[in-house]
C-alpha positions as a Markdown table, in Angstrom:
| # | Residue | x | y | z |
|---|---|---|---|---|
| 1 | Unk | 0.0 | 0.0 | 0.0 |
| 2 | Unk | 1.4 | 3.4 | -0.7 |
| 3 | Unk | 1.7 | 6.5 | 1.4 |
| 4 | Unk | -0.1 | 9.6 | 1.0 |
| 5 | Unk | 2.3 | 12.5 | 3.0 |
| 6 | Unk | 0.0 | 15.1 | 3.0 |
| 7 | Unk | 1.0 | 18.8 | 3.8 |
| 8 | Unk | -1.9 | 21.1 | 4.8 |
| 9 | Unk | -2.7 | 24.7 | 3.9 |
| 10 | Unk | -0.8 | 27.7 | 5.8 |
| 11 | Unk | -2.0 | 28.1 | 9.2 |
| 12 | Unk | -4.1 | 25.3 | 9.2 |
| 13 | Unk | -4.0 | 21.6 | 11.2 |
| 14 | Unk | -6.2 | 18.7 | 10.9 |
| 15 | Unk | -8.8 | 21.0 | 12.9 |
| 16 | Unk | -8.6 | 24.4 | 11.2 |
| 17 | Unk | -10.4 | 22.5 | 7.9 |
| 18 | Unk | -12.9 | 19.3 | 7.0 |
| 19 | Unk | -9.7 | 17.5 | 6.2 |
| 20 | Unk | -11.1 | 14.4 | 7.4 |
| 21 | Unk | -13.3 | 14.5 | 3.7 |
| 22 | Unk | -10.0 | 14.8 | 1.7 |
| 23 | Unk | -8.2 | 12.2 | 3.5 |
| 24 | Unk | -11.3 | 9.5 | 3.2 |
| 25 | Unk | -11.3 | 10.1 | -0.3 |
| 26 | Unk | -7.8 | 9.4 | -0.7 |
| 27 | Unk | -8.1 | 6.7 | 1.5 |
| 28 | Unk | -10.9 | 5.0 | -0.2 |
| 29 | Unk | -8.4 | 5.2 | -3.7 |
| 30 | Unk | -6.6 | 2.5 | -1.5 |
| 31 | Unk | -4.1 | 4.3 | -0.2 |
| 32 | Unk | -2.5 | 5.1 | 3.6 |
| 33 | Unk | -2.5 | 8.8 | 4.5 |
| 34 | Unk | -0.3 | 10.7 | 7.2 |
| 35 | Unk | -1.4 | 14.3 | 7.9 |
| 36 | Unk | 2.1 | 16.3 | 8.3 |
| 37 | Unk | 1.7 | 18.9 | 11.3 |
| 38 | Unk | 3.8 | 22.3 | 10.1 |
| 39 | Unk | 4.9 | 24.6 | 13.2 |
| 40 | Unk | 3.9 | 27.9 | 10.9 |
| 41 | Unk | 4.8 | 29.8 | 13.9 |
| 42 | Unk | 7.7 | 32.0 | 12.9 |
| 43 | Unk | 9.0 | 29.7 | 10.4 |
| 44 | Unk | 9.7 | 29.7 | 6.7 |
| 45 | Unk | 9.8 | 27.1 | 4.1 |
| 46 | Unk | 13.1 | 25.9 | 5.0 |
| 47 | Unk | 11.8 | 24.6 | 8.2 |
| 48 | Unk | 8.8 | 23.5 | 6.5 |
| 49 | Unk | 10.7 | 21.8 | 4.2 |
| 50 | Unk | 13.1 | 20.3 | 7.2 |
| 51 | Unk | 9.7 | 18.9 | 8.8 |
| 52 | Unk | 8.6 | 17.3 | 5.0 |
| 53 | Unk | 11.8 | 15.3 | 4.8 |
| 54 | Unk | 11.9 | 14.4 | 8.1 |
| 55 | Unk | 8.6 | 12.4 | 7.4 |
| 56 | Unk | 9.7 | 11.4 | 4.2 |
| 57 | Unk | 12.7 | 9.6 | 5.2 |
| 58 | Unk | 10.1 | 7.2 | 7.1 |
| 59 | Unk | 9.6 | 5.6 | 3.9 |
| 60 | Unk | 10.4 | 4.3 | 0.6 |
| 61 | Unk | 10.8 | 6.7 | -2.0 |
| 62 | Unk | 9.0 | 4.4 | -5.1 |
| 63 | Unk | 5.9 | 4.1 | -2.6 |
| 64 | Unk | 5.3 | 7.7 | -1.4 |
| 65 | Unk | 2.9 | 10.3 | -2.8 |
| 66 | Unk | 3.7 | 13.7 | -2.3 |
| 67 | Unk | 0.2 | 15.9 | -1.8 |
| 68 | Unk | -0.7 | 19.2 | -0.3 |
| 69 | Unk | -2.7 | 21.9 | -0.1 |
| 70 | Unk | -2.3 | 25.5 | -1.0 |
| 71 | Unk | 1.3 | 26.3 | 0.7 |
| 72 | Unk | 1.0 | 22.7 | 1.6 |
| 73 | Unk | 1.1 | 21.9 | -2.5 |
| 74 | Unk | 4.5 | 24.1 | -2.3 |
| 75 | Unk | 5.9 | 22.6 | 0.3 |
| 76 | Unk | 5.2 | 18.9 | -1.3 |
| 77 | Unk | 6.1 | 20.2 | -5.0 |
| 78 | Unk | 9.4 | 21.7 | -3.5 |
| 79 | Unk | 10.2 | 18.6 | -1.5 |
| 80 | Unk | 9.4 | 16.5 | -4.7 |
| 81 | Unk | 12.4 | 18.1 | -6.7 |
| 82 | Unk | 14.9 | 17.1 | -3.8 |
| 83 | Unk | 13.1 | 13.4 | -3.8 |
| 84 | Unk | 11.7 | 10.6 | -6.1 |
| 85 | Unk | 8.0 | 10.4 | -4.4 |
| 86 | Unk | 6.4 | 7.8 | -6.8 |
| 87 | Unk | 3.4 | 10.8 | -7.6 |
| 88 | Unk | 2.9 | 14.2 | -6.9 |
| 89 | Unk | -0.4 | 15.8 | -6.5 |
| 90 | Unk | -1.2 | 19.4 | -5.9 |
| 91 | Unk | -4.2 | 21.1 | -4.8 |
| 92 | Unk | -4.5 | 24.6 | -5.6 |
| 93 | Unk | -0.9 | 25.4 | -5.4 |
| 94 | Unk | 0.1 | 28.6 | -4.1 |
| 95 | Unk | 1.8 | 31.4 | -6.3 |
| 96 | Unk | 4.4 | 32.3 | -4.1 |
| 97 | Unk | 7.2 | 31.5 | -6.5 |
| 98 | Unk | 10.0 | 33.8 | -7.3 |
| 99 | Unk | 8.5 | 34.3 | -10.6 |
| 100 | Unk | 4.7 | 34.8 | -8.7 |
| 101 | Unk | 6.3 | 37.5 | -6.3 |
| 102 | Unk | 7.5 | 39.7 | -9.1 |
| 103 | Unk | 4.5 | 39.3 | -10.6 |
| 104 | Unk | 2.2 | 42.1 | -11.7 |
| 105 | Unk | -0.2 | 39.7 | -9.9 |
| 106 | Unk | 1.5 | 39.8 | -6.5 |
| 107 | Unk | -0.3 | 42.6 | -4.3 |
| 108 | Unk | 1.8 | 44.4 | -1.4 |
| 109 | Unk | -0.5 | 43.4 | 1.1 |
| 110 | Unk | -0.5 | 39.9 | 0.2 |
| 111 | Unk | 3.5 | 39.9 | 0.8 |
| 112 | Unk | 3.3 | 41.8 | 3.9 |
| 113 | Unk | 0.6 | 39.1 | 5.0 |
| 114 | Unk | 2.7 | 36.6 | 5.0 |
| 115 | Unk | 6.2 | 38.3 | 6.7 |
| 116 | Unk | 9.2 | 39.3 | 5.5 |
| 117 | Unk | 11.2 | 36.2 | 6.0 |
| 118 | Unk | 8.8 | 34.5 | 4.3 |
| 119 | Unk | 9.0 | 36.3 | 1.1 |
| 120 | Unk | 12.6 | 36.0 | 0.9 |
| 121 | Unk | 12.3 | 31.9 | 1.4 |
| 122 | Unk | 10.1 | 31.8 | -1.1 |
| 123 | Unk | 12.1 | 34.6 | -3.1 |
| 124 | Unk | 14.7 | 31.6 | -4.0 |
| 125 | Unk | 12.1 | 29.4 | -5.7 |
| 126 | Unk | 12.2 | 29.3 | -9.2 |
| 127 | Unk | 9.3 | 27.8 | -10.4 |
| 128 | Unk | 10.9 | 27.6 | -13.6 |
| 129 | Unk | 13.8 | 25.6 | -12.9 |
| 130 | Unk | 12.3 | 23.6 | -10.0 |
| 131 | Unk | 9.1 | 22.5 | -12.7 |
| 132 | Unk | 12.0 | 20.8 | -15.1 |
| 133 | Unk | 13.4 | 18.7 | -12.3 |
| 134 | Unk | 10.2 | 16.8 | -11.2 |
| 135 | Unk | 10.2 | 13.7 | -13.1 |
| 136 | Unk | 7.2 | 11.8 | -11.0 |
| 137 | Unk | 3.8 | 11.8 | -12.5 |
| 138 | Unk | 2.0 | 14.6 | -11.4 |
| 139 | Unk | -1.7 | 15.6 | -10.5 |
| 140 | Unk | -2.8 | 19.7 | -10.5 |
| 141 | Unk | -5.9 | 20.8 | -9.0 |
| 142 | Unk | -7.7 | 23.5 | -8.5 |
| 143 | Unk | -11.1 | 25.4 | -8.2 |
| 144 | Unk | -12.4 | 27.3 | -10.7 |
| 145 | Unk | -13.6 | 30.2 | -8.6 |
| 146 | Unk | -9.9 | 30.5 | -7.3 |
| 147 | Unk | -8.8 | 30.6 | -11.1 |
| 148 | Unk | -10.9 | 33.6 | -11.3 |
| 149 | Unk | -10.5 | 35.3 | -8.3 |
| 150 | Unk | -7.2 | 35.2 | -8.2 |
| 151 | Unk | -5.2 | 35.8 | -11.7 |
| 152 | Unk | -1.6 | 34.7 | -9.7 |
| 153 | Unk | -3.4 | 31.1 | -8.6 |
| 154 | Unk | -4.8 | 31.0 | -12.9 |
| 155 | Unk | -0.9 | 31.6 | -14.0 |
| 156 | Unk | 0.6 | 29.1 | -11.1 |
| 157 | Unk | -2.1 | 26.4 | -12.2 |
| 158 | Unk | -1.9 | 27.1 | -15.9 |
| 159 | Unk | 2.3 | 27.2 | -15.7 |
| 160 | Unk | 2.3 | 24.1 | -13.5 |
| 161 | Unk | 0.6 | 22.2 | -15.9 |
| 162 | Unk | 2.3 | 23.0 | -19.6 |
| 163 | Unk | 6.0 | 22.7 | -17.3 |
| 164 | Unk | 5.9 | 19.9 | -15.1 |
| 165 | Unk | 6.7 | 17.0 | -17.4 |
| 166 | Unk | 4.0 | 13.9 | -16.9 |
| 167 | Unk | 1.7 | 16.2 | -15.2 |
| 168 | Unk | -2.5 | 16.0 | -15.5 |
| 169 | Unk | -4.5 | 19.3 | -15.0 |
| 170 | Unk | -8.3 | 19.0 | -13.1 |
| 171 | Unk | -10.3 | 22.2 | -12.9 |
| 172 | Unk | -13.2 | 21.9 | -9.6 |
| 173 | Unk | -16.3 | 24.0 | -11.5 |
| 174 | Unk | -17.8 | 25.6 | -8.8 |
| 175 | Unk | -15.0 | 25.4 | -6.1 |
| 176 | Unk | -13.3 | 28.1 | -4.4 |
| 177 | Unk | -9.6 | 27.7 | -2.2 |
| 178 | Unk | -11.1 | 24.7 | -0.4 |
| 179 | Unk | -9.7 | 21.3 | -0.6 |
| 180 | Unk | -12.5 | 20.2 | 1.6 |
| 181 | Unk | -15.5 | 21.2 | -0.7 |
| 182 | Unk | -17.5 | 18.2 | -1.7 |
| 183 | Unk | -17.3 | 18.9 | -5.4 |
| 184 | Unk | -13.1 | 18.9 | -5.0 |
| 185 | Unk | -13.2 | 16.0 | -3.2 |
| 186 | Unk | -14.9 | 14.1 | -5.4 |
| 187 | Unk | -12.6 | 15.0 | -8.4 |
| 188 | Unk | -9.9 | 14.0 | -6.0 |
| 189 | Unk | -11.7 | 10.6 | -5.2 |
| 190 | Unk | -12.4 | 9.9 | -9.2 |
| 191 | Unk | -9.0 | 10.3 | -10.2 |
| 192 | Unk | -6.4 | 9.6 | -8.2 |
């Protein structure tokens, strides 16, 4: 049976969210999930990342998937470059790339949001190279509500799919930034 290691959303726990929905449905595709716990307190993706491989290094590389949600996607599509997960699946990966920060997307406020030392973490993240060195087959998700919303989340989704090699694109009609919504997890449970 393969392992689901799945990374939440920023700020958020098994509590903050229904992710008991999401993990059934990945569950029911036959598959064993952990829920990774991120200290967001006063951290950056470095430590995130530290946590991620931490976990990983439980297991077997060929029978891992690598899955999260929003920062949770970044944190499992950045851990995914420095590993072999057998699959990668992102939901509604965050634009928080070096390319999405100088953006004309990018707003101020949405920088200052998230902290300084954030932004310069995530400042070395090229989207571009990083995309080219993921060689697992890879699942992209996302709401179509969020696509709208948000122009940054339409270019991160659209960019993710064309330049991740081996990688399958699912648009949620209906859905906004929520892993949890029935409609997402249903696309989840139909094709993963």
């Amino acid at each position: 049976m393969q392992t689901v290691l799945f990374f939440p959303g920023f700020q958020e726990n098994e509590e903050t969210r229904d992710y008991s929905k999401t993990i059934k449905a990945i569950e029911l595709g036959g598959y064993k999930v952990i829920f990774v716990d991120i200290n967001w307190v006063r951290t950056t993706m470095e430590d995130w990342l530290a946590t991620a491989k931490k976990e990983y290094s439980k297991y077997n590389s060929q029978e891992v998937v690598l899955a999260g949600f929003s920062f949770g996607a970044m944190i499992a599509f950045c851990l995914a470059v420095d590993t072999n997960p057998s699959e990668l699946w992102l939901f509604s990966l965050s634009p928080y790339f070096y390319e999405d920060i100088h953006s004309k997307h990018m707003k101020k406020s949405w920088l200052s949001a998230i902290g300084h030392r954030r932004v310069l973490a995530f400042d070395k993240l090229y989207f571009s190279k990083m995309s080219k060195e993921i060689m697992c087959k890879t699942k992209v998700f996302a709401g179509s509500k969020e696509l709208e919303k948000w122009p940054g989340f339409n270019h991160r989704f659209l960019e993710a799919g064309k330049m991740v090699a081996n990688s399958e694109s699912f648009v949620i009609e209906g859905v906004e930034h929520d892993v949890a919504d029935d409609k997402y997890v249903q696309i989840i449970r139909d094709n993963i």
